[in-house]
C-alpha positions in Angstrom: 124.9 98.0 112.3 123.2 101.0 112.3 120.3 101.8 115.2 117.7 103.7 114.9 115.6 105.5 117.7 112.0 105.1 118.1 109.7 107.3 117.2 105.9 108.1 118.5 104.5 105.3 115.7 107.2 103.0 117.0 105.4 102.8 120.8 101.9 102.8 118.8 103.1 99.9 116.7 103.9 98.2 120.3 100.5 99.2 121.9 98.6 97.8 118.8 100.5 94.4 119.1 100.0 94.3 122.8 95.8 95.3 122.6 95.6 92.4 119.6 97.6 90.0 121.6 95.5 90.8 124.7 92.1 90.3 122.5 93.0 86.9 121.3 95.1 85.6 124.2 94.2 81.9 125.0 94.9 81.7 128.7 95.5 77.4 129.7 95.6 76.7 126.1 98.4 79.3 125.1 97.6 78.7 121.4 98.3 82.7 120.7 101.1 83.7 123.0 102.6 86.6 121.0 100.9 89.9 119.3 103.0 91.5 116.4 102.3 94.6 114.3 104.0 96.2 111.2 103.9 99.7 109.5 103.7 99.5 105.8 105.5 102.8 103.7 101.7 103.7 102.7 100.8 104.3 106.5 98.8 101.2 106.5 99.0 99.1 110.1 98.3 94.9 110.4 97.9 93.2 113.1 98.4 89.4 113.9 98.8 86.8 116.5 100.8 83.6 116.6 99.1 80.4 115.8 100.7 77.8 117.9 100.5 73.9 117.3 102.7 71.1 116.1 103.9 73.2 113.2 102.6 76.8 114.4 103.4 80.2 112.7 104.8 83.1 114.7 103.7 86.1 115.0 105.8 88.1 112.6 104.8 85.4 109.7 101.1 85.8 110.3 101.2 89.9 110.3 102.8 89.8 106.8 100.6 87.2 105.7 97.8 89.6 106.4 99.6 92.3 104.9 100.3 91.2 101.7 97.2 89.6 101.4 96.1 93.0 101.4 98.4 94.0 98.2 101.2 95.6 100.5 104.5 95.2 99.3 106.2 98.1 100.8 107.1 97.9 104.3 108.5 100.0 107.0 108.5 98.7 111.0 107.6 95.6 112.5 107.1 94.5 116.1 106.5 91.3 118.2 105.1 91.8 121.7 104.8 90.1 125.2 103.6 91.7 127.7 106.1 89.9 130.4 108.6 90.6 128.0 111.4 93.3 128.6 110.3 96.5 127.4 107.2 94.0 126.4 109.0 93.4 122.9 110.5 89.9 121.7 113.1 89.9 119.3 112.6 87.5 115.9 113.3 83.8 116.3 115.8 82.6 113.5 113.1 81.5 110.8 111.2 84.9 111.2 114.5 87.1 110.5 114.8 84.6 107.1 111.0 85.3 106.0 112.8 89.4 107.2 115.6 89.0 104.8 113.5 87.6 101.8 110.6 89.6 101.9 112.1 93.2 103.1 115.8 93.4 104.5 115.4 96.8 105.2 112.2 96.8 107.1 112.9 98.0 110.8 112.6 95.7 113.5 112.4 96.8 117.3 114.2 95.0 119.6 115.6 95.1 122.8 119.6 96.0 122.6 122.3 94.8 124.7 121.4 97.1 127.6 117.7 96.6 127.5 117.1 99.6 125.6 114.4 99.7 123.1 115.9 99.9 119.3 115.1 99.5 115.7 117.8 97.9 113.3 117.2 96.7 109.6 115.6 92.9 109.3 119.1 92.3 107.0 121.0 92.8 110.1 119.7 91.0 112.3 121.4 87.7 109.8 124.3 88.2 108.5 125.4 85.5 106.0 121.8 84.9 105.4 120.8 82.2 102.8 119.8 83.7 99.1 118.1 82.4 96.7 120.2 81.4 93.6 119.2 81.4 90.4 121.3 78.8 88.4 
């Protein structure tokens, strides 16, 4: 798996996750819990927010939402955010690196590595043997 370092827009990317997060944060309630952000190839930044519930969205899946609602398809670096989390980054839970893998396996996703050290790796390997769509 190859890593990449992080650049300047990488720690912007973070800091835009962690201002929207800390805009919409529901303290007692706890309904938006995690900020994300993602860089599209155009240059173009969205922001989102988890929507927590019985069936909630995370973070990641309501960023690209917004994205493509937008008419991006293109898609470079993507972040989720915590601010008690190490290095305030939180990796992608199992059905966020699927919605990854369909939409853009190789977007870069920043994550914490084994040793706590900020990285970015490509959404496709973050799942290997990851389920395909099959067109019989």
């Amino acid at each position: 798996m190859k890593r990449y370092e992080l650049t300047d827009t990488d720690h912007k990317l973070i800091q835009i996750g962690l201002e929207v997060l800390a805009q919409n944060f529901d303290d007692g309630i706890y309904n938006h819990t995690v900020g994300c952000a993602i860089l599209c190839k155009n240059g173009n930044i969205y922001k989102g927010v988890n929507c927590d519930g019985i069936h909630g969205s995370c973070a990641e899946y309501i960023t690209m939402g917004i994205a493509v609602s937008a008419g991006e398809r293109a898609f470079d670096t993507i972040v989720a955010v915590h601010e008690k989390a190490l290095n305030c980054v939180i990796s992608p839970c199992g059905n966020c690196r699927q919605m990854l893998y369909e939409y853009c396996p190789d977007i870069k996703v920043i994550v914490n590595d084994e040793n706590g050290k900020l990285i970015k790796v490509k959404a496709k390997d973050l799942l290997p043997f990851a389920w395909e769509h099959v067109n019989c």
